[in-house]
N, C-alpha and C positions, 0 to 999 in steps of 0.2 A: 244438585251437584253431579248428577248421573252425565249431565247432557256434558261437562267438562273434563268428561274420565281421558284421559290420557290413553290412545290408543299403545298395544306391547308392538315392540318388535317383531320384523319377520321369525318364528318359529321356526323356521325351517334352515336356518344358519346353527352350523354345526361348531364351528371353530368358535371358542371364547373370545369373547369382544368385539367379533366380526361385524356385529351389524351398526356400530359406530364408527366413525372417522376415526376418532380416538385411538382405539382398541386395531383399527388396521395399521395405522403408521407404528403404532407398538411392537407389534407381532413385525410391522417391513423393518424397525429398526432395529428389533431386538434378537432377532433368527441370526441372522448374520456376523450382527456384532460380537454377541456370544461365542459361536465357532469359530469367528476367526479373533478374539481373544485369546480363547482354549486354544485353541490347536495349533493356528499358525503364528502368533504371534512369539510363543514361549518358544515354540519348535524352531522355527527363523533365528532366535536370536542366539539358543545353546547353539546350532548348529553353524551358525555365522561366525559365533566366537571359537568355533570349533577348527573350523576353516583357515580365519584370522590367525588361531594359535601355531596349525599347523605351517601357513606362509612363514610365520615369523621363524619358526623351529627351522624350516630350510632355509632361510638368508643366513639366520647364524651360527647353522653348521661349516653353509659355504665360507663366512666371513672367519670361520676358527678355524678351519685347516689353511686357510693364508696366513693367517695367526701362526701356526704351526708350523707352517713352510718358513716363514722369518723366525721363529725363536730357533728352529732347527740350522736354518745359517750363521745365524749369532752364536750359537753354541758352539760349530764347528770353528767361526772365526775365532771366537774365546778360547777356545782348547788350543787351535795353531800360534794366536798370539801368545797364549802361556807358555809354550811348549819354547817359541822364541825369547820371549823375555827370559827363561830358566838357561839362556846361551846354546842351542841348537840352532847353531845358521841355516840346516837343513830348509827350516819351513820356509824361508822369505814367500819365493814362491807359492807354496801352498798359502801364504798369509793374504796376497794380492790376488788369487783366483777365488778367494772366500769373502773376502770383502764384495768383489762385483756381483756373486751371487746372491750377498745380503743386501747389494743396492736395489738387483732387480725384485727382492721377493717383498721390500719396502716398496717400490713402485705398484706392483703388483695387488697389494694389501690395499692400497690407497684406492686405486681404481676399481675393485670390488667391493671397498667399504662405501662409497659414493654411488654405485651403484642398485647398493644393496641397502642405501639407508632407511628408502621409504617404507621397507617392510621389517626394519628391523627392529626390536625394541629401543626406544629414547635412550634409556642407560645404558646397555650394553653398546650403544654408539658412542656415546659422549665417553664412555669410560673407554675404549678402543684410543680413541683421537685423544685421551690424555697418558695415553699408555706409551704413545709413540713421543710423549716431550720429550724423555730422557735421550734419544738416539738425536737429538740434535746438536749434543755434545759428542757424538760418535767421531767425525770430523778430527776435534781437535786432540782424542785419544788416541787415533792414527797417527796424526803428528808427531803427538809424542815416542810413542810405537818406534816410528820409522827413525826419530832422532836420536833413541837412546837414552832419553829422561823420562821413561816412565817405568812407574813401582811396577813390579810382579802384581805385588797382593794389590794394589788402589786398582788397577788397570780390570785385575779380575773380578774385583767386586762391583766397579762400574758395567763390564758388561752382564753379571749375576745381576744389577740392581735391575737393568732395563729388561732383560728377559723376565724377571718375576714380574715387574710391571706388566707385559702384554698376558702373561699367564694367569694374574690375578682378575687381567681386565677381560677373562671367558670365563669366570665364574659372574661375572652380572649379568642382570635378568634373565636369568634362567627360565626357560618358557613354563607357562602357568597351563599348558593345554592336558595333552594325555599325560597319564601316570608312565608309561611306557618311553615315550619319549623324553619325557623330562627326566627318566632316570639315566639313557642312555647317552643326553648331555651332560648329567653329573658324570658318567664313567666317561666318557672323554675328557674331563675337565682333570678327574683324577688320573687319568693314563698320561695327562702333559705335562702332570708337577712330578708323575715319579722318571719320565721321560730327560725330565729338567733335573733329577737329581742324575740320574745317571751320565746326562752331558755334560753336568756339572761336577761330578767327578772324574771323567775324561779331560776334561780342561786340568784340575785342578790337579792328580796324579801326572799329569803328561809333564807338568814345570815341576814336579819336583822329581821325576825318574830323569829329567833333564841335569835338574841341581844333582842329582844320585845322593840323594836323602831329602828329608824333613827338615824344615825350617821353623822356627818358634809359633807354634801355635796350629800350624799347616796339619799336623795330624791328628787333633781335636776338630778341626773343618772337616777335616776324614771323616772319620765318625759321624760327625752329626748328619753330612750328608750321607750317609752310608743309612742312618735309621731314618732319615725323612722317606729315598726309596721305600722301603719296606712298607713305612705306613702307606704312603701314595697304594702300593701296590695291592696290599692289603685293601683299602677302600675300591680300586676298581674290583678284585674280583668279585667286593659284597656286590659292588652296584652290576656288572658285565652280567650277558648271557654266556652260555655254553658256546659255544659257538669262537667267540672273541677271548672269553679263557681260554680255553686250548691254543689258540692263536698266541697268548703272549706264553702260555708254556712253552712251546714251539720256539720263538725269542729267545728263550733263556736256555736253550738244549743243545744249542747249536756249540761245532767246534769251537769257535771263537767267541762265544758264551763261556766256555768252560776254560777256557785261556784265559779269558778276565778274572774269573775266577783264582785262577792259582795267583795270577800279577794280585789279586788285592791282599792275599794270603803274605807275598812275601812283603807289598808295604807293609801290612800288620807287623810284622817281624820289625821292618823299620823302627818300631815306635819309641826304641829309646835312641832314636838318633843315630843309628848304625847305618854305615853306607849301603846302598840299593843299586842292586846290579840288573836292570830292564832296560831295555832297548826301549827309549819312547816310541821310537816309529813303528815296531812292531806291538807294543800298550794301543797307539793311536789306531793302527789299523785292528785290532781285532775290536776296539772301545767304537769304533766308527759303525764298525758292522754290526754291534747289538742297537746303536742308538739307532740306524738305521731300519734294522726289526721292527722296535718299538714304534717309529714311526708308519711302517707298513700297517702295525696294529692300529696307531691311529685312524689312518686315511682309512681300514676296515669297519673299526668303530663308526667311523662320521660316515661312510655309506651307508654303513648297517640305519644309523639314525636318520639318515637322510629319507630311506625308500621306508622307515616308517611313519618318518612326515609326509612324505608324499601319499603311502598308503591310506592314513588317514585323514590328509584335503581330499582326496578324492572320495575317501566315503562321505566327508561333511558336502562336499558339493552334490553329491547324489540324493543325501539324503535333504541337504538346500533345494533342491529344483523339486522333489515329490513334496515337500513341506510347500515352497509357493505356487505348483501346480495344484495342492490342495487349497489355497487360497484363492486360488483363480479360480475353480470349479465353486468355492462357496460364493465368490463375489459374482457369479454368472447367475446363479439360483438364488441370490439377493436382489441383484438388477431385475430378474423376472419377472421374482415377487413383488419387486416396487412398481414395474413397467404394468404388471397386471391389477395391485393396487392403485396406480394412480390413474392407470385407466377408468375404475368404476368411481375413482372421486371426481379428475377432472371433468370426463363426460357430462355428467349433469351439474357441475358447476361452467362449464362453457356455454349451455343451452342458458343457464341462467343468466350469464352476465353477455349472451347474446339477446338472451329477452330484456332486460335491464338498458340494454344499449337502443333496443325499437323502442321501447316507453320513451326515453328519455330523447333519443337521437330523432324520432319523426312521430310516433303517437300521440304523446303531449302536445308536440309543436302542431300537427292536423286537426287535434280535439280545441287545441286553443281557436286557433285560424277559422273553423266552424263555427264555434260559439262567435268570433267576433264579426264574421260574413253573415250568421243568420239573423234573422226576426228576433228583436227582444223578446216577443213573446214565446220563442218555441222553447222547450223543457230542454234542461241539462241533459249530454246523452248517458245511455246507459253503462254499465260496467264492460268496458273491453274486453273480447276475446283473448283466452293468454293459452298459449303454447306448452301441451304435453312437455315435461320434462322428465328423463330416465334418469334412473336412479332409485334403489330400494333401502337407502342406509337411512337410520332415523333423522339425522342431521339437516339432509337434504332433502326430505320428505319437510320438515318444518322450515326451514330457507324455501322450499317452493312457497309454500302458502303464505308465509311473509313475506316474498315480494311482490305477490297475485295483491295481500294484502297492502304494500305498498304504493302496487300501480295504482289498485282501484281507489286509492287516498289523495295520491297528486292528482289524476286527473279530474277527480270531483273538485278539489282545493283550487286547481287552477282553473278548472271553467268558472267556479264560484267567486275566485280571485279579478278574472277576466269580467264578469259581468260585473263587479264590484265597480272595476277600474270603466268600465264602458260607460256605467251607470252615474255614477262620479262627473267623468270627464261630461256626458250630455246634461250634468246637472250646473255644471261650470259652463258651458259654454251658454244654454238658455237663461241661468241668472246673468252671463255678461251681457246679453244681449239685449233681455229685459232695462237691463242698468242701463243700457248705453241709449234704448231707445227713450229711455224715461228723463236721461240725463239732454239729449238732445232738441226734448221738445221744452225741456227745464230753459237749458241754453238761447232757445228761440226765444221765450218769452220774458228772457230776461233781456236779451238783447231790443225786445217791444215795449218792455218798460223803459229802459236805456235812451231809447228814440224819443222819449214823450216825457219825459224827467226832467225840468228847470232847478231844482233845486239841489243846489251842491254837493252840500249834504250827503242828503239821498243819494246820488247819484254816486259818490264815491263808494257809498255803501253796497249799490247795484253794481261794481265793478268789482269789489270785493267776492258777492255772490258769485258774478260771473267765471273769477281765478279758480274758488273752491270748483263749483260744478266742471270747470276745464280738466281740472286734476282729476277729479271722478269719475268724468269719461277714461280719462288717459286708464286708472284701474280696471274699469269697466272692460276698457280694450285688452289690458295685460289679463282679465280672466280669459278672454276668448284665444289670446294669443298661447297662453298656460293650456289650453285645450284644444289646442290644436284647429282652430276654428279661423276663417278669415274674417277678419273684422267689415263692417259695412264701409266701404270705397269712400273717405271724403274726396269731395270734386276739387281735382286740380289744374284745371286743364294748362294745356302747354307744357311750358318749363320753369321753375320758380329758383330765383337767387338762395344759393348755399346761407345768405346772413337773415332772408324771411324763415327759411328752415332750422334756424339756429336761433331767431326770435321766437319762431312759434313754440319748439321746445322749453324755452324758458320762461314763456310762457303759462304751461303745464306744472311746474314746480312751484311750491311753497315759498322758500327763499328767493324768490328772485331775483332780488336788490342786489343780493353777495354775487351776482352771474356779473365775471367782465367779460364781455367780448374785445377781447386785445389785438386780435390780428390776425383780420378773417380775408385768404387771397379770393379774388370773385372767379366761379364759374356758376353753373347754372343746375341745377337737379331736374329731371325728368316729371314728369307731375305724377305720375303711375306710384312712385316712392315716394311721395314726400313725406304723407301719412306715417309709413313706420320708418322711417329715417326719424321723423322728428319723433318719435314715441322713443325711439332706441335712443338718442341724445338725451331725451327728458330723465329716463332712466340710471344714463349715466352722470349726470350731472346732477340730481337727487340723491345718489350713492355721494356724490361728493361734500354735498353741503351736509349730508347728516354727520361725516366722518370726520370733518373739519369744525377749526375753532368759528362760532357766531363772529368773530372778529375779523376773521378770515377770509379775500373773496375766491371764488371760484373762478380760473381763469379758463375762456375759449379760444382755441389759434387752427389755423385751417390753412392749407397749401398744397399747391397740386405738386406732385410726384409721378411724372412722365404722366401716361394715359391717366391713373389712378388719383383719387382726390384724399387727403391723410387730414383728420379731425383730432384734437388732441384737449383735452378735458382735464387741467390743470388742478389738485387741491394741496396744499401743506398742510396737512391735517396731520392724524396720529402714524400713516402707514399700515401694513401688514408684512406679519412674517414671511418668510419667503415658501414654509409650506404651505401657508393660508394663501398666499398670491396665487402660487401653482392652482392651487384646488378651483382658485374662481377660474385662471386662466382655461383649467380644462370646461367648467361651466361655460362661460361665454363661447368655446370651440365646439361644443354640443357633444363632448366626450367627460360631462362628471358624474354621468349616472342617471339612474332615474330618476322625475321627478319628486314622486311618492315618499324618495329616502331622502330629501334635501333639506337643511333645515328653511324656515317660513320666512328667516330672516335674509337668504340668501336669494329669495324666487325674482329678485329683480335680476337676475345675471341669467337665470334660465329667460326669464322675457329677451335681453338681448342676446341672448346666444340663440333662441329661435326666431328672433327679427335680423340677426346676421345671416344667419342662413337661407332665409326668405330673400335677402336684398344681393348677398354672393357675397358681403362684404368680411372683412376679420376684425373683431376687436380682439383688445388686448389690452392686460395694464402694467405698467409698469412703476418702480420707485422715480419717484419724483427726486432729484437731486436737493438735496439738507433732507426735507421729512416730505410723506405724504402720498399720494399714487398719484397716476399719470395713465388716463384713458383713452390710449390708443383706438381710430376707427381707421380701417383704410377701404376707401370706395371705388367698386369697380369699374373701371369705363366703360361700362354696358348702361352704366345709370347718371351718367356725369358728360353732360355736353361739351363738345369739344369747345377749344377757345376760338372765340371769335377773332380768326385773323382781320376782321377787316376793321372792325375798333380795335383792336391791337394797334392797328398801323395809325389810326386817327388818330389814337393815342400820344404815338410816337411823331 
């Protein structure tokens, strides 16, 4: 067992698994994949969503201060139209330069929410574009407005409905990215509801310092809006920085801060219903200049938030491009490691299936060609020279010597195959020839007896011998023709009638009786051909009586077709399927293959497929119309004398 020890691996391979195929596409596949799992995979995608978050946090800072620029016109129009409905004709004008403002900041809103949708979150969209239904009743609140049939309180509460609408609809989707930003969207969102109570007590004090007092309920509205501020305000300074606190203190310090002040002091006083002595138009203008404020803090707030979404896409994009710059740099030192891996596999798998390709492409075909050009008696040659192959991995070291192994098996197999098939074919060709010489001097002597026979009898009987030995030539002939052999020339000199060539083959068959010759047109055959024309008929007219009913006869018809002479071998017999037809078709075309693989029952269609090819002619069969085949010959005018115009004319 010593002599099959298994040679080890190269030693001197350092890297685990290196010196197998295996163990290299592991290490090409698994370096890479591994780091850029780890590393860039997890770091692209925090940092992708980081990015994502912070686009979205700038579109819907942008799209909340247009938010904010229309709740702040509607406020103002709300406060003017309250201010008229409580009978101060003063505003008309101030009502109609407020409304155009709230037209354009609704324009304005639309065409930055369309612009901005693609980076906006889904809900904070869809809730925007349902925020804006209620103002499409805007329209006929005017009407009423301008006509004089609208309530105080209905008129004020519809414009209060549609501002809480857009104000409610900037607390959705609040961005999920930094902590930083997402709080400095909530304090924007809470600077616009306390923003919203204070416009909403400007509206709602301005129509009653108009009415100069409280109306049922109107100073319970007080109140409540008086502590929703507070809280609002209260929650921004939890959520604001420094910075933005001081800013709304600032808001609230102002002269005209502290003048609102005392005006809500003396509504307070109102509360039991006591007349109120304030100028609205001096409530409106100082109530104008604090909402105003408040909105500076806004638009402050939403820059503040803005340049720190900006701040941090731009560190997500930074730290995006060193994350896929580090995956570029892994996937260049993967590609290398494969480029330098598949270098040591393909190399000596290319020499391989370069030496694979000379065995098979011209070595075998030269080793065969030799064997069948030389002397039967010279020796099989020896093991072919094979081609250095590089490569030290154990795989390919074993793929060498198995296909060194391989080569030296086919070309042994196939010169041994080759002398088989040589040996064979000279043993068929001599036993036909032996047959045919044996059957020949059979046939003389029977034909000497024939001459010298008075006895009837006898004599039918010596004609009977005669038919069998005919047929046994005819086989005799079909071994040599099976082998590639020329058959011995019978003498035919001149030229002989298509209908003696079409008796002599029917001649050659068993049944002969079932043979009709139906209608056979005259020309003349060559003498050179008659031989295996009539062998190629005998054949296929034997195909026909074995395949058909005893009852049945076999019909022959014959007609020229221009230069060409067309023979047609009629049986209703059982037929063949149409892939069985094909299969013979390619046998008689001298394309079904090799002999050697055909079966024993089909060797008469190889006879005439190499008696067609010998003569130049085509056969072919086809279904016979109701049942049966139909064997087509058609003969070339190279072997087919022309017609004799001048019996033609004698004819005629």
């Amino acid at each position: 067992m010593t002599g099959n020890r298994i040679r080890r691996p190269d030693q001197s391979v350092r890297i685990p698994g290196w010196g197998s195929i295996r163990g290299r596409v592991a290490i090409v596949l698994a370096v890479p994949t591994c780091l850029l799992l780890a590393l860039t995979g997890l770091g692209v995608v925090d940092r992708a969503h980081d990015w994502s978050a912070a686009r979205a946090t700038e579109s819907q800072v942008i799209v909340l201060l247009r938010v904010q620029d229309l709740v702040r016109e509607l406020q103002r129009e709300r406060g003017l139209t309250n201010g008229l409905l409580g009978g101060d004709e003063e505003y008309q004008d101030d009502v109609r330069e407020a409304r155009a403002r709230t037209d354009d900041a609704r324009t304005s809103l639309t065409g930055v929410l369309s612009a901005e949708s693609g980076d906006l979150h889904e809900a904070a969209a869809s809730a925007l574009r349902r925020a804006q239904l209620p103002l499409a009743d805007l329209t006929g609140t005017r009407t009423g407005v301008d006509t004089g049939t609208a309530d105080r309180t209905v008129t004020l509460r519809f414009y209060t409905a549609a501002v809480t609408a857009l104000i409610d609809a900037e607390s959705t989707g609040v961005p999920d990215g930094d902590r930083g930003i997402a709080q400095g969207v909530q304090a924007l969102q809470a600077l616009a509801r306390a923003t919203e109570a204070v416009a909403l007590e400007r509206g709602s004090l301005n129509g009653v310092f108009a009415a100069k007092g409280f109306r049922s309920g109107e100073y319970l509205d007080f109140t409540e809006i008086r502590a929703t501020r507070v809280a609002d305000l209260g929650q921004f300074r939890q959520l604001a920085g420094g910075d933005e606190e001081s800013a709304l203190d600032r808001a609230f310090k102002t002269a005209a801060a502290r003048r609102v002040t005392a005006y809500e002091a003396k509504a307070e006083a109102g509360a039991d219903g006591s007349p109120l002595d304030v100028a609205p138009t001096r409530w409106w203008t100082d109530m104008t200049t604090l909402v105003d404020d408040l909105h500076a803090v806004q638009k402050q707030v939403g820059d503040d938030v803005r340049a720190g979404a900006g701040r941090t896409g731009d560190a997500a994009t930074r730290q995006l491009i060193g994350f896929l710059g580090l995956g570029a740099l892994i996937l260049a030192v993967a590609s290398a490691l494969a480029v330098f891996s598949a270098r040591s596999i393909t190399r000596p798998l290319g020499a391989l299936a370069d030496e694979a390709d000379a065995v098979a492409g011209t070595r075998l075909a030269e080793a065969v060609k030799r064997i069948q050009e030389a002397d039967p008696d010279t020796p099989l040659p020896e093991d072919p020279e094979t081609a250095e192959v590089p490569g030290t991995a154990r795989e390919i070291t074993r793929l060498v010597a198995a296909l060194h192994n391989v080569q030296r098996t086919a070309v042994r197999l196939a010169a041994e195959q080759t002398v088989l098939r040589r040996n064979s074919t000279e043993s068929l060709a001599s036993l036909g020839r032996r047959n045919q010489s044996l059957l020949i001097r059979q046939l003389g002597l029977i034909t000497t007896l024939e001459s010298q026979e008075l006895d009837p009898d006898a004599l039918a009987e010596l004609f009977e011998l005669d038919h069998l030995a005919t047929r046994m030539r005819r086989n005799a002939e079909s071994l040599l023709v099976l082998a590639g052999e020329e058959s011995p020339a019978r003498p035919w000199p001149g030229t002989v009638t298509i209908t003696e060539v079409v008796q002599s083959a029917i001649s050659e068959v068993e049944q002969y009786q079932r043979v009709a010759v139906t209608d056979i047109e005259h020309c003349r055959i060559r003498g050179h051909c008659v031989a295996e024309l009539s062998h190629l008929l005998a054949e296929l007219v034997e195909n026909a009586l074995m395949f058909s009913s005893p009852k049945q006869p076999v019909e022959l018809y014959g007609w020229r077709d221009g230069g060409e002479y067309c023979l047609a071998v009629v049986d209703r017999g059982i037929g063949m399927t149409a892939e069985r037809m094909a299969q013979a078709n390619a046998l008689l075309s001298g394309k079904g293959g090799s002999l050697l693989a055909a079966p024993t029952r089909f060797l008469g269609h190889h006879v005439v497929g190499a008696l067609s090819d010998r003569l130049g002619a085509h056969a072919e069969l086809r279904p016979t119309q109701g049942s049966g085949v139909t064997a087509y010959v058609a003969l070339p005018a190279t072997i087919v004398q022309a017609a004799d115009t001048s019996i033609t004319s004698a004819a005629l």
